[in-house]
C-alpha positions as CSV (number, residue, x, y, z in Angstrom):
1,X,-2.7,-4.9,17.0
2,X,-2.2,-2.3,13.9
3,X,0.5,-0.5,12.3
4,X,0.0,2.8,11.5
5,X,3.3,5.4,10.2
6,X,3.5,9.0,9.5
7,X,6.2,10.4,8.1
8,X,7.0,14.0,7.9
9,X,9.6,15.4,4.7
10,X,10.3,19.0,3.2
11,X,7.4,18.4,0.7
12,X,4.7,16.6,2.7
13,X,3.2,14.3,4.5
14,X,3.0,10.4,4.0
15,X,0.7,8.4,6.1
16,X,-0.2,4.6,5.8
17,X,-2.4,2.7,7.9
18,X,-2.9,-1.2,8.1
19,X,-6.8,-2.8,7.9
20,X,-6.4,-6.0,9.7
21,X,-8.9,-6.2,12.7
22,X,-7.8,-9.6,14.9
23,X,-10.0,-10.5,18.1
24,X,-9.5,-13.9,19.3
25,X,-9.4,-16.3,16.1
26,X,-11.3,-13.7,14.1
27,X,-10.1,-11.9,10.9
28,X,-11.3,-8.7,9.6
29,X,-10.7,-5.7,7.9
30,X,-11.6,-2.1,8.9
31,X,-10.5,1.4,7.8
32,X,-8.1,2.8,10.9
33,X,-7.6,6.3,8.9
34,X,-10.3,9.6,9.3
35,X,-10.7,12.5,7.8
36,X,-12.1,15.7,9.2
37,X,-12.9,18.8,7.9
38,X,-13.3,20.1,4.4
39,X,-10.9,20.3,1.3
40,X,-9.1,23.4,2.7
41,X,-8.5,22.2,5.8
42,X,-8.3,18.6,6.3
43,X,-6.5,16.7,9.0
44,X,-5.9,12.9,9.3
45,X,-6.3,11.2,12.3
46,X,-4.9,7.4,12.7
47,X,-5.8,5.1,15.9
48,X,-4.6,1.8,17.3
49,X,-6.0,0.2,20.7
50,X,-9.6,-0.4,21.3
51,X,-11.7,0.1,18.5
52,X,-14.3,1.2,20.5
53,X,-12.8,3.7,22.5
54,X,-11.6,4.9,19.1
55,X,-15.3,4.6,17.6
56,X,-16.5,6.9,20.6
57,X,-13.8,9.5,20.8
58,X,-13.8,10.1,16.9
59,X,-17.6,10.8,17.0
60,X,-16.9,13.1,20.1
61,X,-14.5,15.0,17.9
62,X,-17.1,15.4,15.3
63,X,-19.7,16.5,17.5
64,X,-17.3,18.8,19.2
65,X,-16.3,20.5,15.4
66,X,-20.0,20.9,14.8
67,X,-21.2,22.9,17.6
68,X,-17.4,25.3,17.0
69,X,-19.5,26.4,13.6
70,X,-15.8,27.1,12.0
71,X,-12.4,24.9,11.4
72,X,-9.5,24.6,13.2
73,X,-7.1,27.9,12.4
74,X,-4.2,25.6,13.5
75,X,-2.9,22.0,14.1
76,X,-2.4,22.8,17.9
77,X,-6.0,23.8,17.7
78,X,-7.3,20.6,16.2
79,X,-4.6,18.2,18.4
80,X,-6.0,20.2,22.0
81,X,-9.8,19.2,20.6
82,X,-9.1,15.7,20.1
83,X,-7.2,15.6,23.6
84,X,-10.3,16.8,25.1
85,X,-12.3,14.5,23.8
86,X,-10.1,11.6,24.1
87,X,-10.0,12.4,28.3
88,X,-13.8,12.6,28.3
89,X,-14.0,9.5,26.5
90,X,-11.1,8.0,29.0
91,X,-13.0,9.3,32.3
92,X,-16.3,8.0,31.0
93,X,-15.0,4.4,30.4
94,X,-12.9,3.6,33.4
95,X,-15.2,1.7,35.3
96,X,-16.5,-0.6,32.6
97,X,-12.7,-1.3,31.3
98,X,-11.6,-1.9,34.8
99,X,-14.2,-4.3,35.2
100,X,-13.3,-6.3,31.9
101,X,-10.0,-6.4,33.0
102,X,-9.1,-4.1,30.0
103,X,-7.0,-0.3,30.2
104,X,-7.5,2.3,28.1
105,X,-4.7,2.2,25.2
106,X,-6.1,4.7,22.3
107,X,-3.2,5.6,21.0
108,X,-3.5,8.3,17.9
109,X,-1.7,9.8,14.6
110,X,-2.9,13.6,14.2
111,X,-1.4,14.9,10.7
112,X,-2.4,18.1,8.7
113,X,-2.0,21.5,7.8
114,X,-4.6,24.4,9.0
115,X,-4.4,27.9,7.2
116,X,-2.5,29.3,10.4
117,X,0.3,26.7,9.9
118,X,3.3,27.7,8.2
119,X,4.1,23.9,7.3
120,X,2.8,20.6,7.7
121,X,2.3,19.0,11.2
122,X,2.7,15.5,12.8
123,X,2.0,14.9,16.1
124,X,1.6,11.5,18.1
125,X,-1.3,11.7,21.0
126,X,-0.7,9.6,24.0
127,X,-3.8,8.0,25.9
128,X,-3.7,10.4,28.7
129,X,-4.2,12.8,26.2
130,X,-0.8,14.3,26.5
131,X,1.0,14.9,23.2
132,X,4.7,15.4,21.0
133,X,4.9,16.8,17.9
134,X,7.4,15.1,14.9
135,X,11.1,16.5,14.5
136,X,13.2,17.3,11.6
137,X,15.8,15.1,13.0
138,X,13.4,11.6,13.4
139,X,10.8,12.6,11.0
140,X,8.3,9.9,11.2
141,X,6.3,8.0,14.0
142,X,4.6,4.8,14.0
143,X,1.8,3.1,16.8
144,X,0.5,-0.3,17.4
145,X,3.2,-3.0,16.6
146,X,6.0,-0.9,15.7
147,X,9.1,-2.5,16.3
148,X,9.7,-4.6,13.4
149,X,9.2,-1.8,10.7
150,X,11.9,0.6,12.6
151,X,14.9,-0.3,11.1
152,X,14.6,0.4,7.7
153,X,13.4,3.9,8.4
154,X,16.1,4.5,10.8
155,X,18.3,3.4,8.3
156,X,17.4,5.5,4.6
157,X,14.9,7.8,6.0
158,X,15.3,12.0,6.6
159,X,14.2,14.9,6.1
160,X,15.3,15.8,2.9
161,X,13.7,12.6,1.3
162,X,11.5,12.6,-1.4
163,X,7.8,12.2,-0.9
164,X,8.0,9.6,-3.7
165,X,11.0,7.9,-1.5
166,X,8.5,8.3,1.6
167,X,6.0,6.4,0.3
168,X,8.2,3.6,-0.6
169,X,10.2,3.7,2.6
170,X,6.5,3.4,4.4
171,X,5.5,0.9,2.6
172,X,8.9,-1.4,2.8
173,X,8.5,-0.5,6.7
174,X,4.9,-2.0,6.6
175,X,5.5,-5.2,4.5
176,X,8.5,-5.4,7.0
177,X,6.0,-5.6,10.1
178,X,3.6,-8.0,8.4
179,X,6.1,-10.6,7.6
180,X,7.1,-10.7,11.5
181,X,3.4,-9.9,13.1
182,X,0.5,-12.4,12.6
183,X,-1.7,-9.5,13.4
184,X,-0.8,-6.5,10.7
185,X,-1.8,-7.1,7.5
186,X,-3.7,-6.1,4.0
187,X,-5.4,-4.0,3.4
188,X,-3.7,-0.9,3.4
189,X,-4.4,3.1,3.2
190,X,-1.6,5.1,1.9
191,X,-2.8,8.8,2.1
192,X,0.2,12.0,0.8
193,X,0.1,15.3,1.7
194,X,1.6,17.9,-0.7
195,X,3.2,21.0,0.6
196,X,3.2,22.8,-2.4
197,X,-0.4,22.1,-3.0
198,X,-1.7,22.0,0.7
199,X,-4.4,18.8,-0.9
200,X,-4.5,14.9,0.5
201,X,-4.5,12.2,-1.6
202,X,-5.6,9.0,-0.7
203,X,-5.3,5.4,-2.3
204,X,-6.3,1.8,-1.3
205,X,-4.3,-1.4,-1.7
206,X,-5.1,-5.1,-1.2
207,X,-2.5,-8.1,-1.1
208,X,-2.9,-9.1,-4.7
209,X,-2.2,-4.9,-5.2
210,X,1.1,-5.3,-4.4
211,X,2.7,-8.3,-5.6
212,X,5.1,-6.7,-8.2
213,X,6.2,-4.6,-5.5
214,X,6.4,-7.9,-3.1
215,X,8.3,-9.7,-5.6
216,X,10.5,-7.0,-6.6
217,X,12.1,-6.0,-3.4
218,X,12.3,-9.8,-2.0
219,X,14.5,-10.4,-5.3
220,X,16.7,-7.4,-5.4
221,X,17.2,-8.3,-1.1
222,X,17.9,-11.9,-2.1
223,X,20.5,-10.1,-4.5
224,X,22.1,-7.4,-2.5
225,X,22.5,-10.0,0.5
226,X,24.6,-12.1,-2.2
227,X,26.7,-9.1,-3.1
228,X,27.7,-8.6,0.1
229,X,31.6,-8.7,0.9
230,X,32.2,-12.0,2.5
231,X,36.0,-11.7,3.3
232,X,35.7,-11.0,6.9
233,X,33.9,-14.1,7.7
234,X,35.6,-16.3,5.0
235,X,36.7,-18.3,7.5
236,X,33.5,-19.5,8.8
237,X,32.7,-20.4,5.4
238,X,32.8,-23.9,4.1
239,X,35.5,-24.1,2.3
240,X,37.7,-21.6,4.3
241,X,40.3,-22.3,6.9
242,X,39.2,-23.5,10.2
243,X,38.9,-21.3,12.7
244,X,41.5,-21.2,15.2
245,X,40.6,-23.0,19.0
246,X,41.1,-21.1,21.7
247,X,42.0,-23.4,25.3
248,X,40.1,-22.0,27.9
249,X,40.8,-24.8,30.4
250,X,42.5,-23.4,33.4
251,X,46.3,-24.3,34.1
């Protein structure tokens, strides 16, 4: 499994991918974040599902921008190209998956702005290649094990967030879905797009990275969670009044 976010705001782009690689009892770490194109007009692509399904239909991509000669004018552009290729790469490997008892389940993260986009673009890719591009109203998407890191994001996350909130928001979501899936983990890649600047920037963390920022948020949840009015449950408290018995045996 993998956890990989994007998240769309007025001034950018936020993207953060997890390293762990699981098969059976095995653990390793690979990079699950690509970059194509040059510094003008760079796009991010982020996978979960088979890495080699991923492996092939990434190097299809590449092949395929090579022989165009020129870039992408525009994020629809780019996001068709990689559908393409993905259904090539889907129709070529039927058989052998079928046979393994496996399905195709390349799921992907296209983000980016081309010099015919007026703004930056997010848009999820589905594994029969269809497609949906990130709204204003839930501006963020997530694939592989994405239930755990949800909440959070539903909760403090819009729009009109800062990019600086973004990143901290995607990164509380991750450490949210590593805590409660054996298979996510360190290391991470947080990549930001700026919308003022139209540039990526990219960084690299490790679990011993992040342990201020670990330690910090357990102690201020371990604090707010203490805070907490506790006069509508006083009752159930020890200490409080015991709670009243309701007879439910029939007359």
């Amino acid at each position: 499994m993998t956890y990989c976010l994007a998240i769309k705001v007025k001034e950018g782009v936020v993207a953060l991918a997890d390293g762990r690689i699981t098969a059976g009892t095995q653990v390793t770490s690979a990079r699950k974040t690509a970059m194509f194109g040059d510094k003008a007009t760079e796009i991010v692509i982020m996978t979960s599902g088979l890495r080699s399904l991923r492996d092939k239909t990434l190097a299809y991509l590449r092949r395929a921008m090579q022989e165009r000669g020129s870039p992408h004018g525009s994020m629809f552009e780019a996001v068709m190209e990689y559908s393409k290729c993905l259904r090539i790469v889907a129709e070529e490997e039927h058989d052998a998956l079928a046979r393994g008892n496996l399905y195709f389940n390349l799921y992907a993260i296209v983000a980016g702005q081309l010099p015919l986009d007026s703004e930056p673009t997010i848009y999820l890719v589905y594994p029969e290649g269809s497609w949906l591009e990130v709204d204003t109203r839930t501006p963020y998407v997530s694939i592989g094990e994405t239930t755990y890191g949800k909440p959070i994001l539903d909760r403090a996350l819009s729009y009109g967030t800062s990019l600086r909130n973004a990143v901290k928001l995607a990164y509380l979501s991750f450490d949210s879905t590593r805590i409660s899936a054996a298979d996510v983990g360190y290391p991470i890649d947080i990549l930001t797009y700026g919308r003022a600047d139209r540039r990526w920037r990219e960084a690299h963390f490790d679990y011993d990275d992040m342990i201020h920022q670990r330690q910090w948020w357990n102690s201020n949840l371990m604090e707010l969670a203490s805070k907490m009015p506790d006069d509508l449950w006083s009752e159930a408290l020890i200490g409080g009044n015991p709670l009243s018995v309701v007879n439910t045996d029939k007359k």
